[in-house]
C-alpha positions as CSV (number, residue, x, y, z in Angstrom):
1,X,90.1,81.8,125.2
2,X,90.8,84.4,123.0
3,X,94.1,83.6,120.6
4,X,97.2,85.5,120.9
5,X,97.1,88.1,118.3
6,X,100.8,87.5,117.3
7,X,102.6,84.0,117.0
8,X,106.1,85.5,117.6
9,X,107.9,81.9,117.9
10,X,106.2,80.9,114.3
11,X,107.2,84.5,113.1
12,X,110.8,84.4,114.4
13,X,111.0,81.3,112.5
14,X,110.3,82.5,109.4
15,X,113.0,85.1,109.6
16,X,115.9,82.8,111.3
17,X,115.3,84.7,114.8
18,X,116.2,88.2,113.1
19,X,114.6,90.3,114.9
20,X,115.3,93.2,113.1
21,X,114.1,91.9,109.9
22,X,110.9,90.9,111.6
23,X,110.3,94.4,112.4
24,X,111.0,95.6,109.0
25,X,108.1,93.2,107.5
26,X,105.7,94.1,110.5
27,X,106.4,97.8,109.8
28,X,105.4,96.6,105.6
29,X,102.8,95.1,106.6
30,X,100.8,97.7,108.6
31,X,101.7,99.9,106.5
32,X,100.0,97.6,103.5
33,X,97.2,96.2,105.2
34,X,95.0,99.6,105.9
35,X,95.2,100.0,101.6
36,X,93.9,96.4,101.7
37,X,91.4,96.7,104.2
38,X,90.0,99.7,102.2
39,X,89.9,97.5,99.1
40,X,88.3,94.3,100.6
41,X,85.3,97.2,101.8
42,X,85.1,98.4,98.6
43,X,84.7,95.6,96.7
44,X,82.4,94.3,99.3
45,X,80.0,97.2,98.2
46,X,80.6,96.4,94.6
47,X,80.1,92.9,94.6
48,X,83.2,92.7,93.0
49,X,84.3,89.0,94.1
50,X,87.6,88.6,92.1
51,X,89.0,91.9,94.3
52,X,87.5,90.5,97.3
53,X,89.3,86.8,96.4
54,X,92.8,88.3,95.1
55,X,92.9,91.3,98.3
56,X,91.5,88.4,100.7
57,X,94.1,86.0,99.5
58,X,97.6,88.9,99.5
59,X,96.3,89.8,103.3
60,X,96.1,85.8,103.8
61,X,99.5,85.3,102.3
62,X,101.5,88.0,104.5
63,X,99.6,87.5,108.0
64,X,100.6,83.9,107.3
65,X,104.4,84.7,107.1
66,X,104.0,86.9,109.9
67,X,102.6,83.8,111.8
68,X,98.9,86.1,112.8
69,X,97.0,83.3,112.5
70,X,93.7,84.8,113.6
71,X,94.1,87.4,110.9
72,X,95.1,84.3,108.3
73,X,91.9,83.0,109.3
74,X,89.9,85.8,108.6
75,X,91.5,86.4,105.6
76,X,90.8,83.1,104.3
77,X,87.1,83.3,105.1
78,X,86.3,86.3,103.3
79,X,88.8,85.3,100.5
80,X,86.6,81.8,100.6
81,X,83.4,83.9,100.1
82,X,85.1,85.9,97.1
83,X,85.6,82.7,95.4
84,X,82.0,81.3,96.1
85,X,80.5,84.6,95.2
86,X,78.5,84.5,98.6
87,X,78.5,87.8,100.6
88,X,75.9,86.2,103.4
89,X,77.8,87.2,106.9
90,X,81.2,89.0,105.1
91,X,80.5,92.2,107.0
92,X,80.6,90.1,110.3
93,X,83.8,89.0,109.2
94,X,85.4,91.8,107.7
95,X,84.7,93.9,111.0
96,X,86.6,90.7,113.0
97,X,89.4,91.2,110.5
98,X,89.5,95.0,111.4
99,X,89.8,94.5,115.0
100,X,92.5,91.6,114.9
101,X,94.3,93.8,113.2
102,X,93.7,97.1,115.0
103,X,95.1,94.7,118.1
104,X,97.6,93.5,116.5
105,X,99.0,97.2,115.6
106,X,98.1,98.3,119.3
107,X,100.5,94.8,120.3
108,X,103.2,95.9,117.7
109,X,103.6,99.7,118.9
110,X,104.5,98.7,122.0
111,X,108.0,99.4,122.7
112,X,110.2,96.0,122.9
113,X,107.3,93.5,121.3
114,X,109.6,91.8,119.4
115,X,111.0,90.8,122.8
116,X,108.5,88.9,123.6
């Protein structure tokens, strides 16, 4: 079964059930992780593995606190690989990364979301 892409319980949580705060860091977040996803691809195609570890681990960091644990997941592997200086499979990953989050931005522009 595929994971919800949003753990709004764990996220409300982490914000003391303020809902309009969570909005505030989802609206940060989207807004940061497209920059992020373009760096991570870049440095892919570099080989650059100390981007692709400190990107990997930011993206890691705030879809944690946002409680988007498929995305923390994801993150994590490719932030794994940067540290390793293995590449074998990252483009897999990275285009699993791109849909979680392109789902969880369709999820978050529906009206009332936070709601859940």
């Amino acid at each position: 079964m595929e994971k919800p892409v949003f753990d709004l319980n764990k996220a409300l949580e982490m914000v003391d059930g303020d809902k309009e705060f969570l909005k505030e860091l989802v609206e940060l977040f989207k807004k940061d992780y497209t920059e992020k996803l373009e760096e991570i691809s870049s440095a892919i195609q570099k080989k650059d593995f100390k981007t692709i570890d400190e990107v990997a681990h930011s993206l890691k960091g705030a879809s944690g606190n946002l409680g988007l644990m498929r995305i923390y997941e994801l993150s994590f592997e490719i932030e794994k690989m940067g540290k390793e200086f293995k590449l074998e499979g990252v483009e897999k990953i990275y285009e699993e990364l791109k849909e979680e989050l392109n789902r969880f931005k369709e999820f978050v522009s529906q009206p009332g979301w936070e709601e859940g």
